[in-house]
DRENPA-803280 format. One record per residue (C-alpha): x, y, z. Coordinates in steps of 0.02 Angstrom, whole numbers, padded with zeros to 5 digits, always signed. Example, Ala and Ser with C-alpha at 12.3 -4.5 7.8 and 13.67 -1.06 7.14 Angstrom:
2
+00615-00225+00390 +00684-00053+00357 
//
This chain:
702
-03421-01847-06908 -03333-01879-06763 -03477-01851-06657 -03580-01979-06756 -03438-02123-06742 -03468-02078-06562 -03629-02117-06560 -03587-02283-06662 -03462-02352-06543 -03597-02305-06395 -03735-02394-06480 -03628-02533-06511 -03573-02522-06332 -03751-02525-06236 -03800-02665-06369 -03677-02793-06297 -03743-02724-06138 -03909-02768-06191 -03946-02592-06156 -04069-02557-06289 -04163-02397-06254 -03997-02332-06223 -03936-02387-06387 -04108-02317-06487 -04050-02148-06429 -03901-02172-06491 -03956-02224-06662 -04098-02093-06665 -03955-01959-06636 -03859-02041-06786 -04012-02027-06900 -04030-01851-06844 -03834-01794-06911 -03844-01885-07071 -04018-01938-07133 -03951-02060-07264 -03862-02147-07155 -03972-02304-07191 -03897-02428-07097 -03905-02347-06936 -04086-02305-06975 -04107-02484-07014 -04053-02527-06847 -04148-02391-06749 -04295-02464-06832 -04266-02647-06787 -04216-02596-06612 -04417-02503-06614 -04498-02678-06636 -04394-02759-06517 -04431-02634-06389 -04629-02646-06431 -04635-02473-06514 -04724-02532-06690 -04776-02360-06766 -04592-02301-06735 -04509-02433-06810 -04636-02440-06948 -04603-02249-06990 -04421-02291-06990 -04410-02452-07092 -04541-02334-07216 -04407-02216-07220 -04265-02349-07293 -04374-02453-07407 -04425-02284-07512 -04254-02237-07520 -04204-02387-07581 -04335-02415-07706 -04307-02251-07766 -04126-02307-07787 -04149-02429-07906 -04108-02571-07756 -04272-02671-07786 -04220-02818-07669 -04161-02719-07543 -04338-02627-07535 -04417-02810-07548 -04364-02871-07416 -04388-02695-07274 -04577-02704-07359 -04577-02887-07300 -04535-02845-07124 -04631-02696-07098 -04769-02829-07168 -04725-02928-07009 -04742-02792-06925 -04921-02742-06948 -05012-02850-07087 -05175-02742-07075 -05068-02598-07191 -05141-02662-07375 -05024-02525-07448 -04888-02644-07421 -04941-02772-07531 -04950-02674-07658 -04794-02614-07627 -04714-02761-07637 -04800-02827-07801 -04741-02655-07889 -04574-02689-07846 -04581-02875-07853 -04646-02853-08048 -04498-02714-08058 -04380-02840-08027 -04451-02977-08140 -04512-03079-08004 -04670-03118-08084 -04735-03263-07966 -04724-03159-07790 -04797-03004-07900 -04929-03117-07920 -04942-03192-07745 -04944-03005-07695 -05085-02962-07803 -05184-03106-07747 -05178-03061-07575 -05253-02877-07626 -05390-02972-07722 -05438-03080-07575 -05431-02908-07454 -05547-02799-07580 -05685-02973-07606 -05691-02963-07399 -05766-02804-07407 -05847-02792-07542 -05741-02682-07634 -05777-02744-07826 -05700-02590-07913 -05553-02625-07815 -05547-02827-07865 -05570-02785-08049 -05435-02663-08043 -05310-02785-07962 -05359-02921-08085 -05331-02808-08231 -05172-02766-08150 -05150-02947-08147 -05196-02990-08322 -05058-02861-08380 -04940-02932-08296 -04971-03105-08348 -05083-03096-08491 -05076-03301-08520 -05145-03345-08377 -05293-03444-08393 -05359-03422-08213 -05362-03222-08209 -05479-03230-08359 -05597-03362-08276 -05602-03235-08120 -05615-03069-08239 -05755-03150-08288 -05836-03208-08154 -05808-03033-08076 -05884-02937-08205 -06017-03056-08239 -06098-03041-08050 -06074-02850-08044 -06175-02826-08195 -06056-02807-08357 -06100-02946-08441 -06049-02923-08607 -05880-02911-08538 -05881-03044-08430 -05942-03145-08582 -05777-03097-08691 -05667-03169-08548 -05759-03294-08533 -05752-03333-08697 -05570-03300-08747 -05537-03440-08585 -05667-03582-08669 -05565-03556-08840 -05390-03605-08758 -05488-03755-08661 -05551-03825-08842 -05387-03805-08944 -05325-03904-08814 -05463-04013-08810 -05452-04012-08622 -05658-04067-08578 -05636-04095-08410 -05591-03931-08386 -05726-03867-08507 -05844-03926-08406 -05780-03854-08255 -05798-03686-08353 -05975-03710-08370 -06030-03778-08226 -05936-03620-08142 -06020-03490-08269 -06195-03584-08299 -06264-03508-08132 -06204-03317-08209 -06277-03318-08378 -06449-03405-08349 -06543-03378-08507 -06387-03387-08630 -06437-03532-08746 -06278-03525-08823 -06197-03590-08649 -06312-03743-08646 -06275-03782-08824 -06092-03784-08791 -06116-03887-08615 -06227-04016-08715 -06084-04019-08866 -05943-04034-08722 -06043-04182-08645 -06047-04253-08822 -05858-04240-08853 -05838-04318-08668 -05927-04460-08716 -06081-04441-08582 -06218-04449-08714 -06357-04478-08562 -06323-04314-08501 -06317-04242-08657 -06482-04301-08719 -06594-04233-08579 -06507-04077-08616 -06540-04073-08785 -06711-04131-08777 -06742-03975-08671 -06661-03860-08768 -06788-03939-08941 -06926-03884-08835 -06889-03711-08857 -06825-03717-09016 -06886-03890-09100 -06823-03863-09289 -06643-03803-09242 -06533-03873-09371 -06367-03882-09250 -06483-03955-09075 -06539-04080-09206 -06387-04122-09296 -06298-04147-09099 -06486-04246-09049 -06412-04374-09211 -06252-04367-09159 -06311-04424-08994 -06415-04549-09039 -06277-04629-09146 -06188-04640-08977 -06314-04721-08884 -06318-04830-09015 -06504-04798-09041 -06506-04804-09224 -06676-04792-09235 -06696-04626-09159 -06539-04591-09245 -06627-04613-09401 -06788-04513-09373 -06692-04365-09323 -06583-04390-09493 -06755-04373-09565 -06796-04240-09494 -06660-04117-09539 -06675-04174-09704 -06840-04116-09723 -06767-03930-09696 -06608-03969-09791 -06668-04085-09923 -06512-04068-10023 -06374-04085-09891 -06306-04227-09944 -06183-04249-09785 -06361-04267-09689 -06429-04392-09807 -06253-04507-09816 -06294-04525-09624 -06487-04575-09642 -06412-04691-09740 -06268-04757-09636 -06423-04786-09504 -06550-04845-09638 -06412-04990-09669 -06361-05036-09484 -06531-05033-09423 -06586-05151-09566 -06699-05028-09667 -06633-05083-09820 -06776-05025-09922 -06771-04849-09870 -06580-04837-09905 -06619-04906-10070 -06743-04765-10088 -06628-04643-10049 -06481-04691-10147 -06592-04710-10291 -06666-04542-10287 -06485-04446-10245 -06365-04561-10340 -06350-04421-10477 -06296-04301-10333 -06138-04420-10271 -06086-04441-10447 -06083-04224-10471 -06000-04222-10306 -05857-04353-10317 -05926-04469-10205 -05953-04634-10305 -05821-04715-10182 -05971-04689-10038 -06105-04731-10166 -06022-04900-10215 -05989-04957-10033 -06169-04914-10002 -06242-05037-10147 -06094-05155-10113 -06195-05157-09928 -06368-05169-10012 -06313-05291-10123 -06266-05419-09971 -06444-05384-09897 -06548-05380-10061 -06453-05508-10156 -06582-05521-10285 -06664-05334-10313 -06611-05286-10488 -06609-05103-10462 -06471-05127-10331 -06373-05261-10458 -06395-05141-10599 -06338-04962-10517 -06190-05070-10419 -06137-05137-10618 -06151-04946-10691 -06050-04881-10530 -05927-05018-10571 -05915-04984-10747 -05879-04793-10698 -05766-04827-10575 -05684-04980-10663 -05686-05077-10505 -05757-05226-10473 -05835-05368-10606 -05983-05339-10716 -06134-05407-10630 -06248-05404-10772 -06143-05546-10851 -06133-05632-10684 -06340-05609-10674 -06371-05756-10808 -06288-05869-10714 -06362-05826-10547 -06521-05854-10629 -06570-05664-10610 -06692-05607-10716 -06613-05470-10821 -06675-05317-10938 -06551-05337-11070 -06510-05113-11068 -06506-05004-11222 -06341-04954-11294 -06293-04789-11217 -06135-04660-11272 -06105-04604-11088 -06099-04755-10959 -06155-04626-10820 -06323-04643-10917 -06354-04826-10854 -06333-04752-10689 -06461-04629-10710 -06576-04759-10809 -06580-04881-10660 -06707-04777-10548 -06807-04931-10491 -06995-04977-10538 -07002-05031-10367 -07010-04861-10300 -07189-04762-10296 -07214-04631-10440 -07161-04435-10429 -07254-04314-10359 -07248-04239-10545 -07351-04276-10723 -07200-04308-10846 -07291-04255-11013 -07143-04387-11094 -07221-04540-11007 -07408-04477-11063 -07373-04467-11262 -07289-04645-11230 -07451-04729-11142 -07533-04783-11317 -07361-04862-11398 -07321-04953-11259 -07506-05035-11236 -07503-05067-11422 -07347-05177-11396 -07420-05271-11273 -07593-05283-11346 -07505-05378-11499 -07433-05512-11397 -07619-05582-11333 -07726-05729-11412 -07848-05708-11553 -07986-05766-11475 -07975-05605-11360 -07994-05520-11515 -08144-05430-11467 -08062-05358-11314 -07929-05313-11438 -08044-05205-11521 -08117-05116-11383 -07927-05080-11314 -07887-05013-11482 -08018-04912-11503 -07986-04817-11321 -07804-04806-11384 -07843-04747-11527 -07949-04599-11430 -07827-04566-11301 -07777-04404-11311 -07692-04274-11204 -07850-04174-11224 -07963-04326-11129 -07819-04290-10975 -07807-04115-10946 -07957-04003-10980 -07904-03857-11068 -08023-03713-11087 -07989-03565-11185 -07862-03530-11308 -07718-03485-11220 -07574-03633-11222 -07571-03747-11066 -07442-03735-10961 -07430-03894-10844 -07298-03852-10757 -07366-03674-10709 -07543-03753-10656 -07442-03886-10542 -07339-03735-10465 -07519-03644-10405 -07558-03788-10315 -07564-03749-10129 -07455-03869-10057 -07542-03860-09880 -07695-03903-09937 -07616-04057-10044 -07660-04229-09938 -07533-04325-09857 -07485-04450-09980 -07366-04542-09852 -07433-04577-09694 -07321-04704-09627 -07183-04585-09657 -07272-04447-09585 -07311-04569-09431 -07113-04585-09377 -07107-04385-09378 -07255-04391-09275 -07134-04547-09172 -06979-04402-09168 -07072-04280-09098 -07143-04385-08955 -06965-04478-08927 -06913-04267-08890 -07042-04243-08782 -07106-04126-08927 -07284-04175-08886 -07399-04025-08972 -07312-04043-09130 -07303-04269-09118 -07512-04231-09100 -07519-04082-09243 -07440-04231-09376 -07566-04366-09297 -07705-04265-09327 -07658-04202-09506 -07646-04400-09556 -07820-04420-09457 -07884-04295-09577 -07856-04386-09715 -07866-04587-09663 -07958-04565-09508 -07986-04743-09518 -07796-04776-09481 -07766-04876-09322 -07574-04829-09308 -07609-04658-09304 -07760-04675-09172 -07627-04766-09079 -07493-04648-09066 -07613-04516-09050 -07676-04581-08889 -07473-04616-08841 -07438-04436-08864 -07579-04373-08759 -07536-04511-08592 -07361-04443-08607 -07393-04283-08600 -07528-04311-08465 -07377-04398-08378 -07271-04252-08412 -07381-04120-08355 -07293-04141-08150 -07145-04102-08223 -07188-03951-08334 -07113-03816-08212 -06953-03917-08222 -06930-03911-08411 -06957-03727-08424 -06798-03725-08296 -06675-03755-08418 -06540-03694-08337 -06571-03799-08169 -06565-03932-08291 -06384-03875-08367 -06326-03882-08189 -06436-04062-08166 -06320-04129-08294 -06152-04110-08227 -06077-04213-08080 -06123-04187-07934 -05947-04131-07892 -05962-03982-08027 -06124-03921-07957 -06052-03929-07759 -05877-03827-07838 -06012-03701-07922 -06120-03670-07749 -05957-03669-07671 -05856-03555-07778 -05991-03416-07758 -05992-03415-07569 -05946-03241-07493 -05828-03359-07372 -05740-03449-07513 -05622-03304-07503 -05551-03337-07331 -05417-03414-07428 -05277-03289-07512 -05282-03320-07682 -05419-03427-07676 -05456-03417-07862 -05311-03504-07904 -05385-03665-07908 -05554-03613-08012 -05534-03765-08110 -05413-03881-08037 -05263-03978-08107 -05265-04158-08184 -05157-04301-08179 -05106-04274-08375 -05035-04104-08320 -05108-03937-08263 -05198-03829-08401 -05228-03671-08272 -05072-03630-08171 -05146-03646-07985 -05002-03587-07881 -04838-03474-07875 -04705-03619-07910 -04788-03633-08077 -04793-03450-08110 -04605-03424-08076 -04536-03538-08218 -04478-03409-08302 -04425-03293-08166 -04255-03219-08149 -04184-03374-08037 -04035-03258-07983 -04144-03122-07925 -04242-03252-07797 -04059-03296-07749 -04019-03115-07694 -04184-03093-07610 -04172-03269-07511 -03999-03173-07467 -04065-03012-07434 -04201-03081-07300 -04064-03200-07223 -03983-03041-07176 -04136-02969-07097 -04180-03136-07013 -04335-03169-07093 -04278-03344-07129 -04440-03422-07196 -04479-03289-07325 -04271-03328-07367 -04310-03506-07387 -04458-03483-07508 -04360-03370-07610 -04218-03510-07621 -04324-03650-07654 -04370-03549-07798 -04210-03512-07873 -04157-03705-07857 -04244-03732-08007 -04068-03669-08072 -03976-03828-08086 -03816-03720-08076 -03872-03633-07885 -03940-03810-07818 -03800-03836-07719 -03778-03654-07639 -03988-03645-07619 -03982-03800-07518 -03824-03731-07405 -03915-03570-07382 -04077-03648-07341 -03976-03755-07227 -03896-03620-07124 -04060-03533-07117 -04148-03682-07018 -03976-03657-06912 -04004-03504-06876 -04198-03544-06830 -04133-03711-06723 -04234-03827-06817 -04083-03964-06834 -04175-04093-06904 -04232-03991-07066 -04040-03901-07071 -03975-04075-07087 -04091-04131-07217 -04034-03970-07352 -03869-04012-07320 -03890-04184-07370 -03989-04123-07502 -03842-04031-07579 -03708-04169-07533 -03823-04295-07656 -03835-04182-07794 -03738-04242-07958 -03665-04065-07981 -03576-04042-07810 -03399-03998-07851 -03252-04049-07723 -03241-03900-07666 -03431-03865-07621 -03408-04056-07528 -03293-03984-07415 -03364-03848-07346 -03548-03959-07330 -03451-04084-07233 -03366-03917-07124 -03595-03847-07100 -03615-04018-07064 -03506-04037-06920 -03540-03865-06876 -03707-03920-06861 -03692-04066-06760 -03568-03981-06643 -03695-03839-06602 -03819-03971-06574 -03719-04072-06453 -03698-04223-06564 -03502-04216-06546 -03474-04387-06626 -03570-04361-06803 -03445-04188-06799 -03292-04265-06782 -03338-04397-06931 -03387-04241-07048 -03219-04128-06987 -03106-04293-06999 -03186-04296-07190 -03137-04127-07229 -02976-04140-07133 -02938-04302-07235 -02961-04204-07398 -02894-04043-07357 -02779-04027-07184 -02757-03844-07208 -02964-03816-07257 -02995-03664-07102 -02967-03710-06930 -03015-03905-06986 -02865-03947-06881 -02901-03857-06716 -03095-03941-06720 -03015-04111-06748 -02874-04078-06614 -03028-04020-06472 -03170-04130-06524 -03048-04289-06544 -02972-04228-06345 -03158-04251-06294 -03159-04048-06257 -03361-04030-06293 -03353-03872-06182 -03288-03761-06328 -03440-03812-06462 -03533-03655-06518 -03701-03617-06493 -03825-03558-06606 -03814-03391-06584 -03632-03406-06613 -03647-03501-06774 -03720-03349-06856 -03571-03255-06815 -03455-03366-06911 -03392-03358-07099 -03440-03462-07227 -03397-03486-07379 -03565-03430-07438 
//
C-alpha cells in the first residue's frame, strides 16, 4: 500500500507539473497493484485521450464501465459509455450499451434515443434483420408507441412479410380511428399505399377516411374506380351515396339508393334514405311510391315517428293526393298525434271515400295503398271473383235507354268465369301461384323502362359503361322505338370513346389512391422511402408529424421521458458534470426539470456547467431562470445571487458582482466568505477575481 500512495502523490505531483506521460506511468503502475482501484484507472484512462492514445484509453475506460455495470452503479456506467462514445463513435457496441443500461435504470427516453441511433446505423447498410430486431427491442420497451408500429410495419412490409407488416399496420390505424385523428389517418395511408399495391381493403379505408374528412371530390374518383372492379359492392356503393349526399348531388344520391336496393330490397335503412333524397330532390311521387309499398314494414319495426314526418313532408307538396291525406290520418290515429284529416277533408273541399268500419285502426293504414300506383306484378285470385259484383253495381246506376248495352254487359258477366281466364287442361287442381313461380324471370319483359333508364343513368354517372349499355339494350329489346333510350345509348358509347385515353390509368388504381391525397402526402411518401431519408438518427420519429391540437405519435425524446425517473436524469446530469461532458449533463438536467421540486437546483447545475464551458451569456440566463421561479426558497436565493457574482467576477464584469455579493451580504453577513468579496471588490482589487478554471475548484452548495 504504501508503494501505491507513492505512486498517488507522484502522479499528483507531475500533474501540477503538467507532466503527463510521467503521471500515466504512474497511474498505470497503480492499476497494476490493485486492479479495482477504479479511480486511478479512471484517470489513467482520461490522461490516454489527452495524450492522443485512443485505443488505450478506450481499453481502460472499458475496463471501469463493466465493473460498474456489473455493480449495480447504472449511472456511473452511463456516463464512462458516454465518453468512450466521444471517444470513437464508429464502436456501435456502445450504443447498445448504453440503451441496456439506460432501460436498466428506467430511463426510458435515452433507451430509446439509443436504440434509434442503432436503427439508423443497421438501415445504412442494409442490415434489415438487424433494424427489425432493434425495433422489436423497441416495441418491448415501449409497447404504446405509435411510431415503432408504423416503422415495424413499414420494415416488414418492404422485406417481404407482409402479413406481418399488415397486423402492425393495422393495430396503428385502430388507435388513429378511436381517436378519430384523420389527418393522421391519412398520413398512414399515403405512407403504406405505395407497400400494399393491390390491397383493396386499403383503398376502401383511404376513400372512407376522405369521407369522414369531408373531401368528398377525392373520395368520389376513388370510389368510382374502385366500382369498376367491383360494380355491385354493397359497402363502395353505400360510401358512393354517402358521397353524393355530400356533394349535395341528390340526384346521383338517389340512383345509387336505388341501386342497393335492388340487392337489398328489404333494408329498410337503405330505403328511408331513397326517400330522404326522393323528398329533397322533389320526387315526390316516387317517395309516395315507396312509403306506400313499405309503410307496413315501419309500422312492424317501430318507426311510425319516420313514417309520419315523411307524409307530414308529402302532405306539404301533394296537398291534395288522398292516399297521402288518408295514410297521414291512420298514422295519426295510431300514434294519437296530430288532428283527424278526414274530418278536416270536407271542409277543404277534398273529395273523400267515406272508409269501412275496421276493429284494428292499423287496418286503415294498410287499406290506403293508393289507386294511383300501377298494379302488382301478381294475379290476386280475390280481385278476379270480385270483377262481376263490382261491374254489376255500376251497370245498375246507367240510363234505360242503354238498356240494350245493359244486356250485352250482363250477359258477358254472367259468362265470366275463372275458367274463360286461365286455361286449365287436365284434371289435376290449378295452382296459380306455382305456374307464376316457373316463370323465368329473365325472359319476363321490362315492364319499367323509365326506371330501368336511370340504372342505365347510374352506371354511366360511375363510369360503369358496359353495364349503362347492357340495360340500354335490354329496354331496346323490348321498345326499340324509345328515343330516351337511343339517346343514352349513344351517351354511353361517346363517353366511353372519350374514356378509352385514359383506360391504362383506371386499371392503376393504386396511382390513383396516391392521386388523391395532397400533394404534400404523396412528396412525404416518395420521401420517406428514400435510402437517404435515414441520414437523420431517428429519423422515423416524425413518420406522421404532430398537429396543432396536440401530438398523437410521440416524435421526440422529451415526450418519451414523461414518465421517467426525474431523479435518476438528476444523478446522471451529475455524474457527466463530474466527467466534464457538460452538454450530455445539461440534456440530462433539462430533463429532470420537469420536476417542479429540482427546477431550481437543474437550472444552478446547468448554470455552472455553461461556467465551466465559458459560455457566460447562457450561465447567466439558468441562473436567472432559477432566481424567477415561484418555488425558490431564501435560502436557494442566496447562494444564486453568490453563482451570480461568481459569475460576473470570473468574467470581468466586477460591478454586476459587487451588486449580487452586496445582496447576499445584505441578507446574510456571515453567508461564506460574502464579506471578504465585498471588502476586495468594493477596494477596487479586480486582480484577485478567479478564473474559470478556478471556479470549478470552488464549493458550492450544490
Amino acid at each position: 500500500m504504501a508503494s501505491k500512495e507513492k505512486l498517488l502523490l507522484s502522479a499528483q505531483k507531475n500533474l501540477k507539473k503538467r507532466l503527463l506521460p510521467r503521471a500515466i506511468k504512474d497511474f498505470a503502475k497503480v492499476v497494476d497493484i490493485d486492479p479495482n482501484d477504479m479511480r486511478s484507472r479512471q484517470k489513467l484512462a482520461e490522461l490516454y485521450a489527452k495524450t492522443g492514445k485512443s485505443t488505450e484509453a478506450f481499453e481502460q475506460y472499458e475496463t471501469v464501465a463493466k465493473y460498474f455495470s456489473g455493480n449495480g452503479f447504472y449511472l456511473k456506467a452511463i456516463a464512462i459509455y458516454r465518453q468512450m462514445q466521444r471517444l470513437d463513435p464508429s464502436q456501435i457496441t456502445i450504443f447498445a450499451r448504453l440503451a441496456e443500461l439506460n432501460e436498466k435504470q428506467g430511463l426510458i427516453g435515452n433507451a430509446m434515443a439509443e436504440y434509434r441511433q442503432l436503427v439508423s446505423y443497421y438501415e445504412k447498410e442494409g442490415q434489415t434483420a438487424d433494424v427489425i430486431r432493434i425495433l422489436e427491442k423497441m416495441q418491448d420497451v415501449d409497447p404504446e408507441n405509435l411510431n415503432i408500429q408504423v416503422k415495424l410495419a413499414e420494415v416488414y412490409s418492404a422485406s417481404g412479410r407482409q402479413q406481418e407488416g399488415r397486423e402492425y399496420f393495422d393495430a396503428a390505424l385502430k388507435v388513429l380511428q378511436d381517436k378519430q385523428n384523420h389527418d393522421k389517418i391519412l398520413q398512414l395511408y399515403a405512407k403504406f399505399l405505395p407497400l400494399f399495391s393491390n390491397d383493396d381493403e386499403l383503398r376502401r379505408g383511404l376513400a372512407e377516411t376522405l369521407i369522414e374528412k369531408g373531401q368528398m371530390e377525392k373520395a368520389l374518383g376513388l370510389l368510382q374506380s374502385l366500382l369498376r372492379e367491383q360494380p355491385e359492392d354493397p359497402v363502395l356503393l353505400e360510401m358512393l351515396a354517402t358521397t353524393y349526399r355530400g356533394l349535395d348531388d341528390l340526384n346521383n344520391c338517389r340512383l345509387t339508393y336505388q341501386q342497393l336496393l335492388k340487392k337489398q330490397p328489404n333494408n329498410l335503412d337503405l330505403r328511408t334514405e331513397l326517400v330522404r333524397c326522393c323528398l329533397d330532390s322533389d320526387h315526390f311521387e316516387q317517395a309516395l311510391q315507396e312509403l306506400e309499398e313499405w309503410k307496413e314494414a315501419f309500422q312492424k319495426q317501430d318507426r311510425l315517428a319516420e313514417l309520419q314526418t315523411f307524409y307530414e313532408s308529402l302532405k306539404q307538396a301533394l296537398p291534395d293526393n288522398r292516399t297521402v291525406v288518408n295514410t297521414l290520418d291512420s298514422i295519426y290515429r295510431l300514434t294519437g298525434d296530430g288532428d283527424p284529416l278526414l274530418n278536416v277533408m270536407e271542409t277543404e273541399g277534398i273529395e273523400e271515400t267515406a272508409p269501412e268500419p275496421q276493429d284494428d285502426v292499423f287496418d286503415a293504414l294498410l287499406d290506403t295503398a293508393s289507386e294511383d300506383l300501377e298494379d302488382d306484378a301478381y294475379i290476386d285470385l280475390g280481385e278476379l271473383e270480385g270483377v262481376a259484383e263490382e261491374g254489376a253495381i255500376e251497370l245498375e246506376e246507367l240510363d234505360g235507354e242503354e238498356g240494350s248495352t245493359v244486356e250485352v254487359a250482363e250477359e258477358e258477366l254472367v259468362e265470366l268465369e275463372l275458367s274463360d281466364l286461365v286455361d286449365i287442361d287436365g284434371d289435376e287442381p290449378f295452382d296459380l301461384a306455382v305456374e307464376l313461380e316457373e316463370i323465368d324471370e329473365s325472359d319476363a319483359p321490362l315492364l319499367n323502362p323509365p326506371q330501368d333508364l336511370e340504372e342505365a343513368e347510374f352506371y354511366l354517372q360511375q363510369g360503369l359503361y358496359d353495364e349503362a349499355e347492357k340495360v340500354c339494350r335490354a329496354i331496346l329489346a323490348v321498345s326499340p322505338d324509345d328515343a330516351d333510350c337511343q339517346a343514352k345509348l349513344q351517351e354511353v358509347q361517346s363517353r366511353r370513346e372519350g374514356s378509352e385515353s385514359d383506360s391504362d390509368a383506371s386499371n392503376a388504381l393504386h396511382d390513383l389512391a396516391v392521386e388523391v391525397l395532397d400533394d404534400d402526402f404523396a412528396d412525404f411518401v416518395a420521401s420517406g422511402l428514400e435510402a437517404g431519408n435515414t441520414d437523420k438518427a431517428g429519423a422515423f420519429d416524425d413518420l406522421l408529424d404532430s398537429s396543432d391540437d396536440g401530438p398523437i405519435f410521440r416524435t421526440d425524446v422529451d415526450d418519451q421521458i414523461a414518465a421517467d425517473d426525474m431523479e435518476s436524469h438528476y444523478n446522471l446530469g451529475i455524474a457527466y458534470r463530474e466527467m466534464g461532458l457538460f452538454d450530455d449533463a445539461v440534456s440530462e438536467f433539462n430533463k429532470a426539470q420537469s420536476d417542479p421540486a429540482r427546477f431550481v437546483d437543474c437550472q444552478t447545475l446547468k448554470g455552472l456547467c455553461y461556467v465551466d464551458k465559458g459560455d457566460f451569456e447562457k450561465g447567466e440566463e439558468a441562473f436567472r431562470a432559477a432566481l424567477a421561479s415561484t418555488t425558490i426558497d431564501e435560502g436557494q436565493r442566496l447562494s444564486l445571487y453568490y453563482e451570480l457574482g461568481a459569475l460576473y467576477e470570473a468574467f470581468q464584469h466586477p460591478q454586476e458582482a459587487l451588486a449580487s455579493y452586496r445582496f447576499v451580504a445584505d441578507a446574510d453577513p456571515e453567508f461564506r466568505d460574502i464579506a471578504e468579496k465585498v471588502a476586495r471588490l468594493s477596494q477596487g482589487d479586480d486582480s484577485a477575481s478567479t478564473n474559470s478554471s478556478a471556479s470549478k475548484d470552488r464549493i458550492s452548495f450544490l
